[in-house]
N, C-alpha and C positions, 0 to 999 in steps of 0.2 A: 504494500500500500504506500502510495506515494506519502514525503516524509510534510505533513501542511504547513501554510504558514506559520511565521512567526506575527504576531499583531504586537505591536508597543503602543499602551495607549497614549495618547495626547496628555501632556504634563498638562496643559489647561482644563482639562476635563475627568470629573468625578468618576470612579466607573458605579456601576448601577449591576446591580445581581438581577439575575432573572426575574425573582421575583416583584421586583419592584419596575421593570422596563417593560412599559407594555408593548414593543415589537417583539417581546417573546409570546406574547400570547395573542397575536396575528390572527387567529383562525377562531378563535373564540370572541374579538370584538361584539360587543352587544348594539352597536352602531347603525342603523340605518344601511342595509345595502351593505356593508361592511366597511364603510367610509375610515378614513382616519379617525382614531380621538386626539385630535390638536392642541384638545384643552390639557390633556395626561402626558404630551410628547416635550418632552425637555432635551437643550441641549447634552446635558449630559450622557443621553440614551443612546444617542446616533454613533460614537464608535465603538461601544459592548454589542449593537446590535449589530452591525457593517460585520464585527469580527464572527460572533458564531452565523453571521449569514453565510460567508464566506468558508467556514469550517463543513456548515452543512450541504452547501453546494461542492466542496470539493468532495467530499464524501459521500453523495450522489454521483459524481461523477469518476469515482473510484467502483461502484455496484456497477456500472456501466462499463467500465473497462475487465471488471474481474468478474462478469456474468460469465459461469463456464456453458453458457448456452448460444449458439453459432450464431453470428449478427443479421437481425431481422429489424424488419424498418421500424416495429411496433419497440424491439426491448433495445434498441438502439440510436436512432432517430427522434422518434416518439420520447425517449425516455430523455433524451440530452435536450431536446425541447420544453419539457418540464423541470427540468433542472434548474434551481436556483431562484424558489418562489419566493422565501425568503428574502433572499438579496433585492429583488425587483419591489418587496413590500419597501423594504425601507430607504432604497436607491430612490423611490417611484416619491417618497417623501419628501427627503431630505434635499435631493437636486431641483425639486419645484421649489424648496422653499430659499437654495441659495441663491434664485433667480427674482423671486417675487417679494422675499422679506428674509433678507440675511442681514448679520450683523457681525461685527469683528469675529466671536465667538466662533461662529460658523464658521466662518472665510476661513480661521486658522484651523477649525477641522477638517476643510477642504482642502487643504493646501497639505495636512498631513496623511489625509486619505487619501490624493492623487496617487503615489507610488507603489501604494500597496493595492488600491485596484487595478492598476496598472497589472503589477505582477499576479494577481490572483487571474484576470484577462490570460494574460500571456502563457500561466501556468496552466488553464487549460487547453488554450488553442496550439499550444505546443508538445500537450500531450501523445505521444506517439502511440497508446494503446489503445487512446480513444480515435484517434484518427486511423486507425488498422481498422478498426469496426468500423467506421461510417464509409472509409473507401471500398469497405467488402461489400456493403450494401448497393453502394452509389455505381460500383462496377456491374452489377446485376439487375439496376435498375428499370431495363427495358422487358426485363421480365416476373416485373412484380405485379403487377395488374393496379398500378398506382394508379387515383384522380389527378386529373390534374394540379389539385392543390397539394395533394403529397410529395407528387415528382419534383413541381417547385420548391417544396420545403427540403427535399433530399438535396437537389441541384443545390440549393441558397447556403444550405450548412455543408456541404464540402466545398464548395467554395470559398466561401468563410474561411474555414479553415487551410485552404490552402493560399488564400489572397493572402493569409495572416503568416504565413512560415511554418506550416505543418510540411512541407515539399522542401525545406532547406536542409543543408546541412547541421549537423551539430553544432558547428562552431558558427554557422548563419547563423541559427535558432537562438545561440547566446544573446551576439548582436543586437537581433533583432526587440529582443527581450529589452535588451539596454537603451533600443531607441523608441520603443514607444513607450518606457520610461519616464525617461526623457521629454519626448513631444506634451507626452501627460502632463507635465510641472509647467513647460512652459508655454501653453494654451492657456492654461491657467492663470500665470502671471497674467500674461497677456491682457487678459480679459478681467481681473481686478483692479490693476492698472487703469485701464478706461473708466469703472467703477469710480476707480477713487479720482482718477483725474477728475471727472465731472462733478463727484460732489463736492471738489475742494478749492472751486472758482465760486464767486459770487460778487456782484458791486454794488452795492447797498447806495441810493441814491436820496435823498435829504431835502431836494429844492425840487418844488413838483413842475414849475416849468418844464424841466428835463424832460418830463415823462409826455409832453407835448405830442400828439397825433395817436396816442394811445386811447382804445375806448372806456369807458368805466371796469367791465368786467375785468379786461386786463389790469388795469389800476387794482383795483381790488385784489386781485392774485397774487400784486407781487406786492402789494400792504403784507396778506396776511403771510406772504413769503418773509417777509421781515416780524411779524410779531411771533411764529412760529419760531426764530433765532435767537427773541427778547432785544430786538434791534426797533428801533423808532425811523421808518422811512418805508422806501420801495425795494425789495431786494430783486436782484435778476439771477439766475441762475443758469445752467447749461440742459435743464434740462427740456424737453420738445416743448413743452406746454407755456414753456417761457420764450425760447428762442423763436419760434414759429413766430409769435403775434407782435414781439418787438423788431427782428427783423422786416417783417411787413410793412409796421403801421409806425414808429418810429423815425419823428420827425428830425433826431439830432444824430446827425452820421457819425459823429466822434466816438459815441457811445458804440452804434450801431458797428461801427468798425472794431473796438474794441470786444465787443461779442464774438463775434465772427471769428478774431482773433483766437478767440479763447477756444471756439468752438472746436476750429479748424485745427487749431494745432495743439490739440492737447495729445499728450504722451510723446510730445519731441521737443528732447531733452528731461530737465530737471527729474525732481523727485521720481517719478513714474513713467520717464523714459521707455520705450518701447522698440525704439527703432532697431539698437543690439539685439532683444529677443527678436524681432520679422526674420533678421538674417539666420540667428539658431534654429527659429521654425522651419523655414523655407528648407535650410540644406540639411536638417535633422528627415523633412519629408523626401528631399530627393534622394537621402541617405537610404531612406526605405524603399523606396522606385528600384532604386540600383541593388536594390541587395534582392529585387524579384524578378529583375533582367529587362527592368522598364527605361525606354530612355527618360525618363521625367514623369513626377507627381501626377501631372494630370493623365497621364496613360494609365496610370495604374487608376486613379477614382474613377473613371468615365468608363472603365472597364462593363460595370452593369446599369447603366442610367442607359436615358434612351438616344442621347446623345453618341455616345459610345464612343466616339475618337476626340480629340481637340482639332481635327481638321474640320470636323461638323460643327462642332463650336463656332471655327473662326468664321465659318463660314455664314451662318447666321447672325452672329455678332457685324462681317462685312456687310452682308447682304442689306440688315439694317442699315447700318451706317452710313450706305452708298443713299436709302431711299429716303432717310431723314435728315440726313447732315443739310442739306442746301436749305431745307425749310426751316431748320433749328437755325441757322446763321440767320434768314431774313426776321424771325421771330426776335432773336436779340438786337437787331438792329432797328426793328420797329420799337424797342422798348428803348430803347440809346436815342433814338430821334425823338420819342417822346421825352426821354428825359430833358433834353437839350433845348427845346419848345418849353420846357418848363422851369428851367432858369439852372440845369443843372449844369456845369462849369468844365471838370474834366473832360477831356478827351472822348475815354473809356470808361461804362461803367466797370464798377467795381462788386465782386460781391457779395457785397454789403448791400450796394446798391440796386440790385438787383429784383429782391424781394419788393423791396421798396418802392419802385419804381411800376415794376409788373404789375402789380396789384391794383395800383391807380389808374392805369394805362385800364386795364380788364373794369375797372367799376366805369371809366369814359367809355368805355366803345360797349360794354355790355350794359351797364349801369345797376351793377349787382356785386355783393363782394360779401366774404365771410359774416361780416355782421348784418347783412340784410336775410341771411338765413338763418343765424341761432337760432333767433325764436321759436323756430318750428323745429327745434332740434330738440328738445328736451329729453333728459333721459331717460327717465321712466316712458315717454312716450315711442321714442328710438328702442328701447328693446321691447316693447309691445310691437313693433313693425317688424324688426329682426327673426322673433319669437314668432313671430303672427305669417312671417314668408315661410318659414321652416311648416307649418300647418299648412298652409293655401299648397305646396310642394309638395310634400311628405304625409300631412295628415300624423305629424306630432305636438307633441302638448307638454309645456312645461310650465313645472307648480314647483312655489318656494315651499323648501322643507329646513323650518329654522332648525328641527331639532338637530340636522345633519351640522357636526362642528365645522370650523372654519379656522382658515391660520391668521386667518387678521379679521375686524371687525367690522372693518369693509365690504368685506369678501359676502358675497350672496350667494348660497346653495337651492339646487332647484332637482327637482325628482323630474326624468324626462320619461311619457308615457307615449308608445307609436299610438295607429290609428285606432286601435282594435282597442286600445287601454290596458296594455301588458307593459312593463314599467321596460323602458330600455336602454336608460344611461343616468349617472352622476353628474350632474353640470357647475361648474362653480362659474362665477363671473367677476371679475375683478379688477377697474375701470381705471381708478385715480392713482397718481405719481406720488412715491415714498422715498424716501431717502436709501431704504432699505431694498428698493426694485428696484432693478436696471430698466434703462432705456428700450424703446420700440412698442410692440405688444409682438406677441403669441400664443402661440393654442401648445398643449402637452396632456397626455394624462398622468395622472395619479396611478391608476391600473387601468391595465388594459383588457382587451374583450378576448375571451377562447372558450371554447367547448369543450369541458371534461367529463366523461362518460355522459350523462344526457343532463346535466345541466349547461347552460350558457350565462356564462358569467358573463356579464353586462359590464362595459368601461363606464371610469369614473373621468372626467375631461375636464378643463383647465382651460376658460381663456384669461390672457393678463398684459393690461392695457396702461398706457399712459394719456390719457383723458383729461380732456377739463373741467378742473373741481367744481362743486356748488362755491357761491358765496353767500356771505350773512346776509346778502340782497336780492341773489338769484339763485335758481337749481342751478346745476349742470348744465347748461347750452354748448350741444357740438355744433363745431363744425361740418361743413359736406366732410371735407378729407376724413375725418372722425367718423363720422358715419360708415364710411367709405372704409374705413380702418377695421371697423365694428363687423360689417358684412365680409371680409375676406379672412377674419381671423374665427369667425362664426363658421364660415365655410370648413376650414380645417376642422372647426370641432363636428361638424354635421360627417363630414370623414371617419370622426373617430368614433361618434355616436352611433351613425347608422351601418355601421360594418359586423358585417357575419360570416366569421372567419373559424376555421377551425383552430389555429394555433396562434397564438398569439404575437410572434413574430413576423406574420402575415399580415395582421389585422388594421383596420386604420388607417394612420398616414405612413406603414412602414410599407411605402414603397420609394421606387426612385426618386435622388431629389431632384431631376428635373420634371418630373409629375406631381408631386407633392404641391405644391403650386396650383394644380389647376382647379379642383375644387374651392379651392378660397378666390382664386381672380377671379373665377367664373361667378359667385357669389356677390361680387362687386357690380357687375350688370345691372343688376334691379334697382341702384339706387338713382339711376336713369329714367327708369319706368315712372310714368305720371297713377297706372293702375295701382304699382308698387306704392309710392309717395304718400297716393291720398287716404292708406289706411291707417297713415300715423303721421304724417308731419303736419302738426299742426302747434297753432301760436300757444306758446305757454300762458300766456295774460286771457287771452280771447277765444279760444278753440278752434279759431278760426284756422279751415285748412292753407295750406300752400298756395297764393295766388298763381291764377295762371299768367299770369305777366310773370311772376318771376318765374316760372317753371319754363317758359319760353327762353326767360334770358340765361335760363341755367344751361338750356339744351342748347343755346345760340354760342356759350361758353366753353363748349365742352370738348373743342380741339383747341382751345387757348393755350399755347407752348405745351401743345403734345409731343412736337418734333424736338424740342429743348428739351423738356422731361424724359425722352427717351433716351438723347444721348448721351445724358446726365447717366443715366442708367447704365448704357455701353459701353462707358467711364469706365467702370466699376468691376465691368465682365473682362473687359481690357486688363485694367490691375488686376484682377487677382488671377489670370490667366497669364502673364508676363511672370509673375513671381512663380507660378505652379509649372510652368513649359521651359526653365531653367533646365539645361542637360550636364553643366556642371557647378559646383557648389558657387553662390554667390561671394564674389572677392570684396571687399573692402578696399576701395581708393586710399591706400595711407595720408596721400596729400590732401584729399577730403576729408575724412575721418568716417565714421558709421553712421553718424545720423544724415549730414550732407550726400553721401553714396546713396543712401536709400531714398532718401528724397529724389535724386535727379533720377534713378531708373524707375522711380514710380510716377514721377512727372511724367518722363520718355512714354510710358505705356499709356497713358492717356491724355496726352498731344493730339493725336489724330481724331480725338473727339471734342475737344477745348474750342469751346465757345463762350466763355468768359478770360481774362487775364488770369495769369499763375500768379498767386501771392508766396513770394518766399514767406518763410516760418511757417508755412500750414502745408498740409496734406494727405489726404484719406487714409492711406494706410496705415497709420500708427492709432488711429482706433475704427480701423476695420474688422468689429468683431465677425461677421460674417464668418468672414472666411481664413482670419488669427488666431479663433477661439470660437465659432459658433457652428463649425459642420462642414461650411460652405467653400472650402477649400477646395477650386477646379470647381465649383459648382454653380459661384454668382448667376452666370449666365442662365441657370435654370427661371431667372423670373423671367426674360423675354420668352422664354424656349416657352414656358408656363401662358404667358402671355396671348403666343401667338395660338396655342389651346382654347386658351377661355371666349377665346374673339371667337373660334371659329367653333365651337362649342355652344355659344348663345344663339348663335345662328340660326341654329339649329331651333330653338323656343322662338325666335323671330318669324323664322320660316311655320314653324306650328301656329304662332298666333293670329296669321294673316288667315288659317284655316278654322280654330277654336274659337280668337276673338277673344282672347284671356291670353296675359303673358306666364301667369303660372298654369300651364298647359301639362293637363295630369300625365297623359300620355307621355309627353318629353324627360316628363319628372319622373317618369318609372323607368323611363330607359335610362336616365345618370344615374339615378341610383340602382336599379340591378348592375349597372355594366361598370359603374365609379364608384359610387359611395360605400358598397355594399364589399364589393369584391377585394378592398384591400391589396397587397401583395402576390395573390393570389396564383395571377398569369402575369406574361409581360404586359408590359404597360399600352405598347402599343396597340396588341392586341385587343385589348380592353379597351382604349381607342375607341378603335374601327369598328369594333362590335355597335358598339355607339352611335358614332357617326356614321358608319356605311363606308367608310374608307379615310384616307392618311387625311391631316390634317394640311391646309394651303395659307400662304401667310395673306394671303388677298380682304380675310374678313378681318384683320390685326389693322393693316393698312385704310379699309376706307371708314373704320370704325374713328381712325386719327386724321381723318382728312388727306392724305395720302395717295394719290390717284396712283391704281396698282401699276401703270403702263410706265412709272418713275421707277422700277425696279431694274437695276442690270443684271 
């Protein structure tokens, strides 16, 4: 029997005996659906729990290797697929909460847990007697009378296992051992660094002049951004819910530049530096490429997306670039001549200016702009619309279930029931910006959905958002983009909610992450629809729906610097495709030094898309958690790929509705979700596609959805 880990617990943390840690009594929760108790989980629980998770998964997977019974897919396959339900109880915990509501405590368990899940990872997928049995199986595979969904479960996990270094040498296997390590600790850095970078700016402002071209609600925000610090003024911080609306509406550039500043170039240099780790990441990745006979990182991730080479990549990345670059330049120059007509002085915008500018420009020519829609945005009313699409689609229903606990007080838990009223998912919701949350939003669950002998265990799901707060004056008022935000991160959870999967590796969003994507964009569509609109945007003061004046000028808006927004985007797919398509280790310029060298080759990489001026001291990659620390390594690119999906995907309900006369068109709705929602990982993704659609997807519904005349393609 293999000799287990060693665990040392964390000097900062109490240990907790079985009895007293309730992740040992996991299977016995008296909870709702089996939800966490949040109120009984203490830091101190999480690494006595991590360790005998880890103790009982190795030793699951020690009965699997020492089965003296010959390897079948049900006591070998089957079996390493359930392996490790433990770990996943408190994994499925603990990692939602360093994202959503961590605090030093945490951060320093995670930074002491990085290496030792690393190795527990590694120690199994380098096992050599569990990999003897799954290639015994996986070699016979054609004549198991597998479904489809087993074949792929066989295909997925030796694969796995050999994408991971079950196929190396011993002395590989070491290596390899040492560098995802390695990668581990410094993803990690990576990505608290941004953390702390962001929470550790702020400019507290004192003379309210300053705060000139800002609206109340903002006023208001960043008051209570300042009485929340015990500070008397306005505070600004780095986070979206702040920078969004002062960039915009902020009338005094000095300030306005100074944001942007901060924005842009945090984690290069000082305290939380970043730019040394890019280069350890990058050649620690390509270190791993090479050591499985890849020429570069991105060969080896695009290996099972749908994407499959970085030639398909680049290709679509051109392809775009070729159809929108000419229209994104006339788009910035219409905003630079407007600036110019309007007393603005430089040259070039800047931007800073840019926000600034556009915005005004879009409220003249359209005469509508984020604050003429709040009002119909309110929250309670926006997830009755969200909530209320998922029923008009699906024929689900969701009810708040207080008794179900929660990790913060915020957080709103709701029992999801399909059509029939058979209960079918956990939902939590979780909106407003914390000191304690990172940036963006996202969907995750807590558990996930599989079938064990005839019960179907139902996922528990997770979306977690940075929204704009109520004030002592107002609810909550989103924005469209919010809105907008709301319904694509909804979509992933409607992914994870409505999938029926046999194994839970399958299930949800564990598919490709250039398809992962497409059910959340595609979910973005509706917030277009006037049928959509009118069954909840309405005035918070007056009930008053959505005027169709404005709903005109929304619609009249709605390729407003699409071609700029896109290339912004292909920015993005550019950098982190430069850094991942490296074939030898990244050098450091001596005469530059580390942060100057990484600066200029990640400028160099997205030149060919720049449509505003390069500001020395800033630049995206040093808190591009994306793809530094968030998965999306060689992946960026899946939002367009994702993209050009959801366009030609809606179409599809476009083309239904000209015949139904309803844009939630039942019949469409039952073909994404048998053929997307439902299916999970199941088959390849394409497949799943065209089952779908009827065949491959065309980028012609992406392009005239942006104004785009298809015949500008080369």
């Amino acid at each position: 029997m293999r000799k287990l880990l060693t665990m040392a617990l964390a000097t900062t943390v109490l240990a907790a005996t079985a009895a007293t840690n309730p992740f040992f009594e996991y299977k016995n929760w008296k909870t709702p659906h089996g939800t966490y108790p949040f109120n009984e989980i203490h830091a101190e629980h999480y690494m006595p729990a991590f360790e005998e998770a880890m103790k009982r998964g190795l030793q699951e997977i020690d009965d699997i290797v020492n089965n003296p019974a010959a390897p079948t897919f049900a006591n070998t396959i089957e079996a390493y697929e359930a392996s490790g339900e433990m770990l996943g109880i408190v994994a499925g915990c603990f990692y939602n909460l360093t994202s959503a509501e961590t605090n030093d405590t945490l951060q320093q368990i995670e930074m002491e847990l990085s290496p030792k899940m690393s190795e527990y990872s590694a120690t199994i997928r380098l096992n050599e007697g569990l990999f003897k049995r799954i290639k015994a199986v996986y070699d016979q595979r054609d004549n198991l009378k597998l479904n489809k969904a087993q074949y792929k479960l066989l295909e997925d996990i030796y694969d796995s296992f050999a994408n991971n270094g079950a196929n190396l040498s011993p002395e590989d296997k070491k290596v390899y051992r040492e560098l995802s390590a390695k990668l581990s600790k410094l993803t990690l850095q990576y990505g608290q660094n941004v953390l702390k970078a962001t929470n550790a700016w702020s400019m507290l402002l004192t003379d309210e002049s300053l705060l000139a071209g800002l609206n109340d609600d903002t006023k208001a925000m960043l008051r209570e951004n300042a009485e929340k610090k015990e500070l008397d003024g306005w505070l600004l911080n780095l986070k979206p819910t702040t920078t969004r609306p002062v960039m915009q509406d902020l009338d005094n550039r000095d300030i306005r530049r100074e944001l942007y500043m901060a924005n842009a170039g945090r984690c290069i240099g000082g305290e939380f530096d970043n730019t040394a780790l890019i280069v350890e990441i990058v050649n620690t990745r390509l270190a791993i490429a090479k050591l499985f006979g890849k020429k570069n990182y991105a060969v080896k991730a695009l290996d099972k997306r749908m994407a499959e080479t970085p030639e398909n990549v680049y290709k679509l990345l051109d392809q775009l670039r070729d159809a929108y670059m000419p229209a994104a330049l006339a788009e910035v120059k219409e905003v630079e001549d407007y600036a110019h007509a309007h007393g603005f002085y430089a040259a070039h915008l800047q931007p800073w200016d840019f926000s600034y500018y556009s915005k005004k420009l879009k409220k003249e020519k359209y005469d509508i702009s984020d604050d003429d829609l709040r009002p119909y945005f309110e929250l309670e009313n926006v997830k009755k619309g969200v909530f209320g699409l998922a029923e008009r689609l699906y024929g689900i229903k969701f009810k708040e279930n207080k008794k179900i606990q929660v990790y913060h007080p915020e957080v709103t838990a709701y029992e999801v029931f399909d059509e029939k009223g058979k209960f079918l998912a956990v939902y939590y919701a979780d909106f407003h910006p914390r000191d304690g949350k990172r940036g963006g939003a996202w969907m995750n669950d807590f558990q996930p959905q599989y079938i064990k002998g005839k019960k179907d265990h139902r996922p528990h799901i997770v979306n977690v958002m940075n929204f704009t707060r109520p004030t002592a004056e107002k609810p909550a008022l989103f924005t469209y983009d919010e809105v907008r935000t709301f319904l694509h991160e909804f979509g992933h959870g409607l992914h994870g909610m409505l999938t029926r999967c046999q194994y839970a590796s399958q299930s949800g969003t564990n598919v490709p992450r250039d398809f992962v994507e497409l059910p959340s964009q595609f979910n973005e569509n509706f917030i277009d629809e006037k049928e959509f609109l009118d069954t909840f945007a309405k005035h918070y003061k007056t009930g008053a729906t959505l005027p169709q004046e404005l709903l005109d000028k929304m619609h009249a808006s709605q390729t407003y610097l699409a071609a700029y927004g896109c290339v912004r985007q292909l920015s993005f797919g550019y950098l982190d495709m430069s850094w991942h398509t490296l074939e030898q280790p990244f050098a450091v310029n001596e005469s530059l030094g580390t942060t100057e060298s990484v600066i200029r080759f990640s400028d160099k990489a997205m030149e060919q898309v720049q449509v505003l001026p390069n500001v020395p001291g800033t630049q995206m990659a040093t808190a591009f958690t994306h793809i530094f620390s968030g998965g999306y390594a060689a992946g960026y690119y899946s939002y367009k790929w994702s993209e050009l999906l959801d366009a030609d995907a809606f179409s599809v309900f476009k083309e239904a509705q000209k015949k139904s006369g309803t844009i939630f068109d039942k019949k469409a709705a039952k073909r994404f979700r048998e053929n997307i929602l439902e299916k999970g990982g199941t088959e390849k993704a394409m497949d799943l596609y065209k089952r779908f659609r009827g065949g491959e997807p065309t980028i012609n519904a992406l392009l005239e959805r942006d104004g785009i005349k298809v015949q500008e393609i080369k």
